[in-house]
C-alpha positions in Angstrom: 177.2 204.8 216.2 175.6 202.2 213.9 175.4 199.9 217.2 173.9 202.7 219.3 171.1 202.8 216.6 170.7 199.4 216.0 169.8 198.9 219.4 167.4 201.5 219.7 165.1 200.3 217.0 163.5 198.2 219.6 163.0 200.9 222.4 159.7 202.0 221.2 158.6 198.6 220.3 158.9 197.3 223.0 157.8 200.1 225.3 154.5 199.9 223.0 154.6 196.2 223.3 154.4 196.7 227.7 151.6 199.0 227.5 149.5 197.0 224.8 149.9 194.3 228.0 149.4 196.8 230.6 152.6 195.2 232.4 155.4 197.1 233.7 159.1 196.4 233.0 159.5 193.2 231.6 160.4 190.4 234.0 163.4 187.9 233.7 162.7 184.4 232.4 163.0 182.2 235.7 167.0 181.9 235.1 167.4 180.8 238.5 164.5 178.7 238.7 164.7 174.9 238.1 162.2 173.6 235.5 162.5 169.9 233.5 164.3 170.0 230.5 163.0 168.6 226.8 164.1 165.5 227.4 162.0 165.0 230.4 165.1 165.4 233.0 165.8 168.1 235.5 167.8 171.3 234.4 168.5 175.1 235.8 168.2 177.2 232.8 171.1 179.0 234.4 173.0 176.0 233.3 172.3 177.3 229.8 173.3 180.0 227.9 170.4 183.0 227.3 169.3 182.7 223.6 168.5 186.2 222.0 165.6 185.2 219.7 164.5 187.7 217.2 160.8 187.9 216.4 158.1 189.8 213.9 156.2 192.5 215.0 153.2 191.9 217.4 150.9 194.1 219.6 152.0 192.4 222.9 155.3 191.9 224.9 156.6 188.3 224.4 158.9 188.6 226.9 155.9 188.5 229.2 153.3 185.9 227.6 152.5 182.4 228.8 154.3 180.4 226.1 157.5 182.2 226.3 157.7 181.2 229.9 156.5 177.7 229.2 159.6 177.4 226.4 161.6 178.3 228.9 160.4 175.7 231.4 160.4 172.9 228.6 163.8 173.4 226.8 165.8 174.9 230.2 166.7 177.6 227.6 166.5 181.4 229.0 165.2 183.6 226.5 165.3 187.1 225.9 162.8 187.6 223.4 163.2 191.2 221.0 160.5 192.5 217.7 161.2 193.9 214.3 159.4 197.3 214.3 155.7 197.5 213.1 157.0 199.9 210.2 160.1 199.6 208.3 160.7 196.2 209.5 163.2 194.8 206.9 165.3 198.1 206.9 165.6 197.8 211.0 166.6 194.0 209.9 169.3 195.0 207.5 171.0 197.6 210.0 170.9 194.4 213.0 172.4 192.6 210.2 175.0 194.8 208.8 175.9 195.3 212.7 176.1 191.9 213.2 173.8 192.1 216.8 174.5 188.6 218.2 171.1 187.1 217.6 170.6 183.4 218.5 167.2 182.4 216.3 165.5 185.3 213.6 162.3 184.9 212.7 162.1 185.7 209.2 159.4 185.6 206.6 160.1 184.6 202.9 161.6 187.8 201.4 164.0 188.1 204.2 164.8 184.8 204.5 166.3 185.1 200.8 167.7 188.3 201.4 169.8 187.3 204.3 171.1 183.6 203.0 171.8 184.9 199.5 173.7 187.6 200.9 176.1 184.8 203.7 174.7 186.4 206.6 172.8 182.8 207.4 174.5 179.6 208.8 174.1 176.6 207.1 172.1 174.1 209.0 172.7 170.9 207.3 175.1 169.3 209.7 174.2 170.9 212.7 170.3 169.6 212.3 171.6 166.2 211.4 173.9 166.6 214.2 171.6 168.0 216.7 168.5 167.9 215.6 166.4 164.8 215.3 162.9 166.4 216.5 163.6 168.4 214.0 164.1 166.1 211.4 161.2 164.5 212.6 158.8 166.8 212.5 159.9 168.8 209.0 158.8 166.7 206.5 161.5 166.5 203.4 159.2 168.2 200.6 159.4 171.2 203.2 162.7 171.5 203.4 163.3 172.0 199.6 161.4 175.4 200.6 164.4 176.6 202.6 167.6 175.7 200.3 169.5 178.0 198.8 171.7 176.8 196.3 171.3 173.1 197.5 172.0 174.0 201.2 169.5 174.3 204.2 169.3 177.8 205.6 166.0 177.8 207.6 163.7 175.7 209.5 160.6 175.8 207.3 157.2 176.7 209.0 154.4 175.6 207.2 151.5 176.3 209.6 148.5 174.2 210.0 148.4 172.1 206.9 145.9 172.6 203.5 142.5 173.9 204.3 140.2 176.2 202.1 138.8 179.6 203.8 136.3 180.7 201.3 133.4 179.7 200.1 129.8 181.8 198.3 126.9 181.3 200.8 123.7 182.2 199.8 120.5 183.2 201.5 118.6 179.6 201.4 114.9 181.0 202.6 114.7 183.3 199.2 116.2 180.1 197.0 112.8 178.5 198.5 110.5 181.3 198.5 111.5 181.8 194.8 111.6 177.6 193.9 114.9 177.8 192.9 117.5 175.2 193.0 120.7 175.7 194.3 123.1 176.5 191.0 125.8 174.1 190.4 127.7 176.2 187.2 128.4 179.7 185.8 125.3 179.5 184.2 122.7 178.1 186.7 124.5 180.7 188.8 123.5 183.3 186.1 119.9 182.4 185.9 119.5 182.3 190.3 121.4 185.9 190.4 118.8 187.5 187.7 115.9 186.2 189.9 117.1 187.5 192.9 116.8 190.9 191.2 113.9 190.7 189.6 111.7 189.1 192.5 113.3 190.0 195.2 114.8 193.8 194.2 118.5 192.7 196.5 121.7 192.8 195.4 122.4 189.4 194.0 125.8 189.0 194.6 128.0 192.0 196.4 131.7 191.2 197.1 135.0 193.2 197.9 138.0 195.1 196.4 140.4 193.9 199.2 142.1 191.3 197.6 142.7 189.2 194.5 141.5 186.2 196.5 138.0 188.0 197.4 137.7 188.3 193.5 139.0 184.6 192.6 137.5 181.5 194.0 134.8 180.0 193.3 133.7 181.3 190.1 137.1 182.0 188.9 137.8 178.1 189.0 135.2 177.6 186.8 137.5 179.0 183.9 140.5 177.5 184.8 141.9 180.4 187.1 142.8 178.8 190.5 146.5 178.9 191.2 148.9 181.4 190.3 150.9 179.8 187.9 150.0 177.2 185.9 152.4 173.8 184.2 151.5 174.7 180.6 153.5 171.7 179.1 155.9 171.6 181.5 155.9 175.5 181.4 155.0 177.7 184.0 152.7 180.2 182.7 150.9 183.2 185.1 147.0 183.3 185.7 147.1 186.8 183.7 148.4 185.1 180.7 145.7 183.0 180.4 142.5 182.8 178.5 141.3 181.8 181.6 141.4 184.8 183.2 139.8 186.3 180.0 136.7 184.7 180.3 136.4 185.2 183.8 136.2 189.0 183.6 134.6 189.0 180.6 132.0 186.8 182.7 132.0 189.3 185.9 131.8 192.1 183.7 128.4 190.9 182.2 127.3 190.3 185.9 128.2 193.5 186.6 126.7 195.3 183.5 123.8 193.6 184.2 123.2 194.7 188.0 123.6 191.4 189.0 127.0 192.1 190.9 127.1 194.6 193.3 127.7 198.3 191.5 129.3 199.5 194.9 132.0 196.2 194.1 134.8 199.0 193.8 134.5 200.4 196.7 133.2 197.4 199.4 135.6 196.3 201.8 135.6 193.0 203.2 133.6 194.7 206.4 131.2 196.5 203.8 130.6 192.9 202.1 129.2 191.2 205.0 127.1 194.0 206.4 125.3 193.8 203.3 124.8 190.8 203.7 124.1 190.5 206.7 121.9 193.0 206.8 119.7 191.7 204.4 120.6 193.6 200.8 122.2 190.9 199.3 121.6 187.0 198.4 125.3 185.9 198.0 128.7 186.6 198.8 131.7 184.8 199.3 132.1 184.1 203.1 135.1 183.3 204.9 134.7 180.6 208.1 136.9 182.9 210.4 134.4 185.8 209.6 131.2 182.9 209.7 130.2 183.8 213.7 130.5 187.8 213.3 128.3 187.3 209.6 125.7 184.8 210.9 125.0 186.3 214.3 124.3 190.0 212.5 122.1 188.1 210.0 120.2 186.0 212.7 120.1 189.1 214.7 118.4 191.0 212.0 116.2 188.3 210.8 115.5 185.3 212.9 114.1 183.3 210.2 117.1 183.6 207.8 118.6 180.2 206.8 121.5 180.3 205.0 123.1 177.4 202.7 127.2 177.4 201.3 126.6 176.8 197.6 128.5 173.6 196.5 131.8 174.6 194.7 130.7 175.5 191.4 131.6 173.1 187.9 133.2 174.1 184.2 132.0 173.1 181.8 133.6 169.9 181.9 131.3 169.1 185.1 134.5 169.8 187.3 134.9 171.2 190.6 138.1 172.5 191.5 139.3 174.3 194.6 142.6 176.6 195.2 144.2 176.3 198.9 147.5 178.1 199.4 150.3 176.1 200.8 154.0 176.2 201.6 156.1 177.7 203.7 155.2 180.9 205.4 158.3 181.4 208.1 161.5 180.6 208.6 163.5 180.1 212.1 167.4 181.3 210.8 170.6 180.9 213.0 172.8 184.0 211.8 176.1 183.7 210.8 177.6 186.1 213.7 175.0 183.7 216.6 177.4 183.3 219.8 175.3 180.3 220.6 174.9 178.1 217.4 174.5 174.2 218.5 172.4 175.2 221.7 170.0 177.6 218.9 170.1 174.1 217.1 169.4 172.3 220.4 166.6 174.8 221.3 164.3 174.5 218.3 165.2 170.9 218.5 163.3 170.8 222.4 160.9 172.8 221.0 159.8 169.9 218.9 159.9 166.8 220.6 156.1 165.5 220.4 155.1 166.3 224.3 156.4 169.7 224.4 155.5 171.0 221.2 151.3 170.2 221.9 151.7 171.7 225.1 153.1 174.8 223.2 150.4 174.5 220.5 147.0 174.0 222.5 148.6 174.2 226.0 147.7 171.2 229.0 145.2 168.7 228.1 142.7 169.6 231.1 143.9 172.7 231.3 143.6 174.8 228.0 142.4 171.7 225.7 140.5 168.6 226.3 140.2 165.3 223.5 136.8 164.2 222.9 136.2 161.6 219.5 139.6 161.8 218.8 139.4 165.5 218.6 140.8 168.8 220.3 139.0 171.0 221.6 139.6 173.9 223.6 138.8 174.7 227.4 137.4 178.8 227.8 138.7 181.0 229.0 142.0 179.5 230.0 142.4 178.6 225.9 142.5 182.2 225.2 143.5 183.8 227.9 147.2 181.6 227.7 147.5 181.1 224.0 146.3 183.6 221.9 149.4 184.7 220.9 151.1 181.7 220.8 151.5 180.8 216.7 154.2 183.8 217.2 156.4 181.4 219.2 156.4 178.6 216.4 159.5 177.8 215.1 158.5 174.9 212.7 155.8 172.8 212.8 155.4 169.2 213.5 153.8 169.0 210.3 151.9 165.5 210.7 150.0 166.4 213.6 149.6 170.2 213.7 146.9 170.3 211.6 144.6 167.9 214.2 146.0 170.0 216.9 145.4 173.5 215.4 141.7 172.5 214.7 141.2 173.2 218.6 141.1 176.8 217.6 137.9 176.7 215.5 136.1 174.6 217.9 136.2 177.8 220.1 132.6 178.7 218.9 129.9 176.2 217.2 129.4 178.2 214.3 133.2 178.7 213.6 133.4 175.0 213.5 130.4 174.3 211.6 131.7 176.9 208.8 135.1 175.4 208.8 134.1 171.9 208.7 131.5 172.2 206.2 133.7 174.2 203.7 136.3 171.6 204.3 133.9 168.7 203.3 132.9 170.6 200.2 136.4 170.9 199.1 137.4 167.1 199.5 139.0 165.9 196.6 138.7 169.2 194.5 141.9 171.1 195.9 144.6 172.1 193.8 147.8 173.7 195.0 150.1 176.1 193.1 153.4 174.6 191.3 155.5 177.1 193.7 154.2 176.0 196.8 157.3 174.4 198.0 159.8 176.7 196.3 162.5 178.0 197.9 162.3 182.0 197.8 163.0 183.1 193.9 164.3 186.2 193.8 162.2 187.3 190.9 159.1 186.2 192.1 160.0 187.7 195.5 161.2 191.2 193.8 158.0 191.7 191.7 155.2 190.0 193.2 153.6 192.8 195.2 153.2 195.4 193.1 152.0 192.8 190.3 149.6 192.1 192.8 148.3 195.6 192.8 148.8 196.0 189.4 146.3 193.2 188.8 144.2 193.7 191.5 143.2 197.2 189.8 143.1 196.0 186.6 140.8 193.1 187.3 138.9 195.4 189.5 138.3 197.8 186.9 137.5 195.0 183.5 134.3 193.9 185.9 133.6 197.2 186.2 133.5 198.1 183.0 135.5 201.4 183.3 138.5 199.8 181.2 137.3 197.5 178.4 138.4 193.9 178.0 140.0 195.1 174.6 142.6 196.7 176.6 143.6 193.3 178.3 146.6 192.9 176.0 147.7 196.2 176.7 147.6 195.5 180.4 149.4 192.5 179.6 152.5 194.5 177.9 152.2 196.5 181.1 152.0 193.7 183.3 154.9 192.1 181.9 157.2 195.4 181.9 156.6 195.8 185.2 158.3 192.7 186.5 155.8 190.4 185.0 158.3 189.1 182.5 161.3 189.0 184.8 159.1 186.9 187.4 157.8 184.7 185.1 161.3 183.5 183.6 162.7 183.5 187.6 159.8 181.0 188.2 160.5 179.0 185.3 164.4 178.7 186.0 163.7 177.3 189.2 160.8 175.0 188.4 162.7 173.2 185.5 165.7 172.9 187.2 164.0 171.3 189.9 162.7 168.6 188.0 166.2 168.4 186.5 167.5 164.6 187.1 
């Protein structure tokens, strides 16, 4: 019965997944066909044995997409390629596993990477990566793979995406700053004086922003008192961003802003969406804009206003003169073998192929002359074919090789000119500020992976609601005790077990 169920999970899935694609049934993967293998020879993929490869949820049928069949061509591997549900996707996972369905490769993201080694349903990949895997070993470089041990052994290939790079940055309207002879602001307080003159002589919102998330709060300002990453090394100590005095002064900051009418009253409300129409639109001077939302934003504001010039404000200094950036880091995925796998060494052998240098560009940014072109040193991709073949192809990634992803991955912002300009610029702006979080690396801590969403929330609304004013900063301590009842306290000492036991000799 449990198999029976198991088994439907992915009806509707995939059925959804055909008619996202407007395909039919979905084909076979060539198993007759003869293709060259990853190391550059001939081989059948019948010769092979079909890999069952377990992926996350996506609005299209893999089974059907141009990468999958290019895999298949470059490895000689068959594959039949399956999706966790959009909804309830780590219970489906727990019934596959309980029933032991004979997966070759999961998938997994951090949570249920932990969940599924801690509990032995994982095969340990130390030997069979030395063994079989030397694209692998390659490619993963060894600070990764401390992200996917579990009590000293490998679990997981580690998939760290497209290397460090800041998405976020305040722009400001750069024809007012002129109209009004203002000079761009450099600190909290510049910032201050520039936001009041935008609402007295220019009767805007000076600064609007969103409720989405606790990065669209954070960022630039934030770093100005210290808040950037999560957790902090107090004396070799890990202490949260909510315990600090930081974090303090930063509401108590955005609160006078807000009291003020020099933050946008509607703040508690705005989405992300709502943010850039204003300013886009013209009703406000500033907001914090994102380089993958930069052509959408800039092409409304031209639209609107021809003559609108628009600068990125310099990340802002303490009071120390200092500039200091947040990028997130670390591992994101993990490709697992399960324990009850039929095919273990050719899994093994598979990601391997999927790896060596010449397939694995071809798999990222597709045929140079085909999907992507090099020009300076650079990659850059060819329309429409670039889009058309390998939209979706990040949800093939298996690892990453790490040194040269990030060059290739840069193909995908040079897809528009603003895009890249956005990206590049911000990028610039950040050299030699960034700071990354002390967890970046970790492997998944239970309490930290337990708690951390609902503290999220939990802070989100709190921090949401001390800029607004409609609970006072006196009552920080109280959200404190709350904070750290809710998990806070439990996280916080799960973190620090980890972090001083890795520096342990």
């Amino acid at each position: 019965m449990i198999r029976k169920m198991a088994k439907l999970v992915f009806v509707p899935v995939l059925a959804v997944a055909v008619a996202a694609c407007g395909g039919n049934e979905p084909e076979g993967q060539g198993a007759g066909s003869s293709s060259p293998s990853a190391s550059g020879g001939a081989s059948s993929p019948s010769s092979k044995p079909e890999l069952r490869v377990l992926m996350q949820y996506s609005a299209f049928d893999p089974n059907q997409e141009y990468t999958a069949k290019v895999i298949t061509e470059k490895t000689g591997y068959p594959v039949n390629y399956e999706m966790l549900p959009a909804e309830n996707a780590d219970e489906a996972l727990n019934l596959l596993v309980l029933n032991e369905e004979p997966y070759d490769v999961m998938k997994l993201n951090a949570a249920q990477f932990y969940n599924l080694a801690s509990s032995g349903a994982l095969e340990p990949l130390d030997d069979l990566v030395q063994q079989l895997g030397p694209n692998i070993r390659q490619a993963i470089a060894p600070a990764s793979w401390e992200s996917a041990k579990i009590d000293g052994k490998i679990y997981g290939i580690p998939e760290t995406g497209a290397g460090i790079a800041i998405s976020e940055e305040l722009v400001v309207r750069q024809d007012w700053l002129d109209e009004l002879g203002l000079s761009m602001p450099t600190n909290t307080d510049e910032l201050y004086e520039v936001l009041k003159a935008f609402k007295e002589k220019k009767n805007v919102i000076p600064l609007t922003g969103s409720k989405d998330a606790i990065s669209s709060l954070l960022g630039d300002i934030a770093a100005t008192f210290g808040v950037t990453t999560d957790w902090t090394d107090v004396n070799g100590t890990l202490v949260h961003q909510v315990e600090t005095q930081g974090m303090r002064d930063f509401l108590t900051y955005m609160n006078k802003l807000y009291s003020e009418g020099l933050l946008d009253i509607e703040l508690p409300l705005n989405t992300n969406a709502k943010a850039i129409e204003k300013f886009s639109g013209g009703q406000a001077a500033m907001f914090k804009i994102a380089w993958y939302n930069s052509p959408a934003t800039i092409n409304a504001l031209t639209e609107n206003f021809p003559d609108a010039r628009v600068s990125l404000v310099p990340f802002l200094k303490d009071k120390e003169g200092k500039a200091t950036v947040y990028a997130q880091s670390g591992t994101t995925w993990y490709a697992v073998v399960p324990k009850f796998a039929k095919n273990k060494e050719d899994a093994i052998k598979f990601l391997d192929a999927k790896l060596q240098k010449d397939v694995f560009i071809e798999l990222a940014i597709g045929k140079e002359g085909v999907h992507h072109e090099v020009k300076d040193g650079a990659y850059y991709p060819i329309l429409p074919a670039f889009n058309d073949d390998l939209n979706n192809a990040s949800a093939f990634m298996t690892g990453v090789d790490e040194t040269n992803y990030p060059a290739y991955w840069q193909a995908r912002v040079r897809k528009d000119p603003i895009l890249q300009s956005y990206f590049e610029k911000i990028q610039a702006n950040a050299e030699g500020l960034i700071v990354t979080d002390p967890l970046a690396l970790a492997p998944p801590i239970p309490e930290v992976a337990k708690n951390k969403l609902n503290l999220m929330q939990l802070q989100l609304d709190y921090m949401i609601n001390f800029i607004a004013g409609t609970e006072p900063m006196s009552n920080y301590d109280a959200f404190l005790e709350r904070w750290r009842e809710q998990g806070g306290a439990e996280m916080t000492e799960g973190a620090n077990n980890w972090y001083k036991s890795s520096k342990s000799p």
